[in-house]
N, C-alpha and C positions, 0 to 999 in steps of 0.2 A: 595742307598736305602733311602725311608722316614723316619725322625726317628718314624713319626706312625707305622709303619712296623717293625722298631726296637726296640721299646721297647712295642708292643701291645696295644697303646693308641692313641684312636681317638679324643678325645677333648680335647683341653688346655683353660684352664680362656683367654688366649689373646694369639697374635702375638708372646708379649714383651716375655709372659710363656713359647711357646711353643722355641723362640730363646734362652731363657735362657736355659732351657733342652736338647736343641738340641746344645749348644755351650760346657756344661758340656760334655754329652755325647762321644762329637766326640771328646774334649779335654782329655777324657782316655780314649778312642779308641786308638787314636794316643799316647798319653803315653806309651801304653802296646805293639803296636806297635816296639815303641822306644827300651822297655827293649829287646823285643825279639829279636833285630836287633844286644844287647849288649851284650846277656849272651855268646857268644862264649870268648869273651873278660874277659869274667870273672869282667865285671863292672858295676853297676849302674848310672842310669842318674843323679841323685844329684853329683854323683865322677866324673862321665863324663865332669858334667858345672865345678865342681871344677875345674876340670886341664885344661879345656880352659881359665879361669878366668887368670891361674895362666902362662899357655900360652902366652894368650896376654901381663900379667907383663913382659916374660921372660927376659933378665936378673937377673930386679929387683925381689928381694923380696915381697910378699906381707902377708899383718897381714889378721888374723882369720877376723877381724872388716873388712877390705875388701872384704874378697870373701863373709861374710854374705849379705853385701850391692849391691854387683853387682849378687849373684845369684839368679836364674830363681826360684826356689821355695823359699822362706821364713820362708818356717816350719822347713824346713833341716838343724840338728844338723853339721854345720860344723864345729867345733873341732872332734866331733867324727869321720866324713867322713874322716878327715883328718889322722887322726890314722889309719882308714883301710886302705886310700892309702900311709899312710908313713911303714908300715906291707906289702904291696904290693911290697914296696921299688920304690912307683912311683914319693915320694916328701921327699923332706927332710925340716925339722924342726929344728929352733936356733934360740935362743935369741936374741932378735934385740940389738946391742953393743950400740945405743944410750938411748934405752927403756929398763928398764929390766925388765918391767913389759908386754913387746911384744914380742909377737914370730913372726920369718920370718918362710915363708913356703914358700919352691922355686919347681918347678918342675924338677924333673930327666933327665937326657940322655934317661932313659929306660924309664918314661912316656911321652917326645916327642915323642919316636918313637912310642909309644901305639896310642897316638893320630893320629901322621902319618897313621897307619895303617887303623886308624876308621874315617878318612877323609872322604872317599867317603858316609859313612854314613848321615854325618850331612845335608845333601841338601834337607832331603825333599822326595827325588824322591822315598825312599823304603816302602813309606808311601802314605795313600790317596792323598795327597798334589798333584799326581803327576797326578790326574785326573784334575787339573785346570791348565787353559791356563795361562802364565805368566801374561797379562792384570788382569784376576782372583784372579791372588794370590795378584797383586797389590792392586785391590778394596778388596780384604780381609783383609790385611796389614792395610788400614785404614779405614775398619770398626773396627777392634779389635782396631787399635790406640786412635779412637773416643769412643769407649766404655767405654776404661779406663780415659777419661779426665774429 
């Protein structure tokens, strides 16, 4: 659907307007999307990126200052996140032995397998996304890529 149709407005100042509007838009479209795909799971998508983050360390350890730096939203209180999923019992928390001014936060047994389970979620396909052809999602990929340089 247009987003003139979706949000009941027919004129935009420019092109540049109406792409900005329409890029927010379908950016929480697809957000709300996302939670809905999560709440069986009992998790949010800031907790979601957290333990992929912490995934990809797996072995290693990784500090708050890390998962702040590599996650998808920027506003997201990660020490706090981290408390609902270490109350979750999906991560555990200690002191880094060479910092003692760091904490390690590792992922669980039981939040690998939380992940494991919400795999098939992460692709995309439960989501508009799944209306573009692969070529599509390419040239989408670098349009967003060019947007933010």
């Amino acid at each position: 659907m247009k987003i003139e149709d979706e949000i009941k407005q027919t004129a935009f100042k420019s092109e540049y307007h109406k792409a900005y509007i329409n890029t927010i838009y379908t950016a929480n479209l697809l957000e709300q999307a996302q939670s809905n795909l999560f709440k069986p799971f009992s998790i949010t998508l800031p907790q979601y990126n957290l333990l992929r983050i912490l995934r990809g360390q797996h072995p290693k350890p990784a500090t708050v200052s890390l998962l702040i730096e590599r996650m998808l939203d920027k506003t997201s209180n990660a020490s706090r996140i981290v408390d609902k999923l270490e109350a979750k019992e999906l991560v555990t928390r200690k002191q880094c032995p060479n910092d003692r001014r760091t904490v390690d936060v590792l992922i669980t047994d039981k939040g690998l397998a939380l992940l494991k389970q919400m795999d098939e979620l992460d692709d995309g396909s439960k989501t508009g996304l799944k209306n573009l052809t692969e070529q599509e999602a390419v040239e989408l990929n670098r349009l967003l890529d060019k947007i933010r340089e």
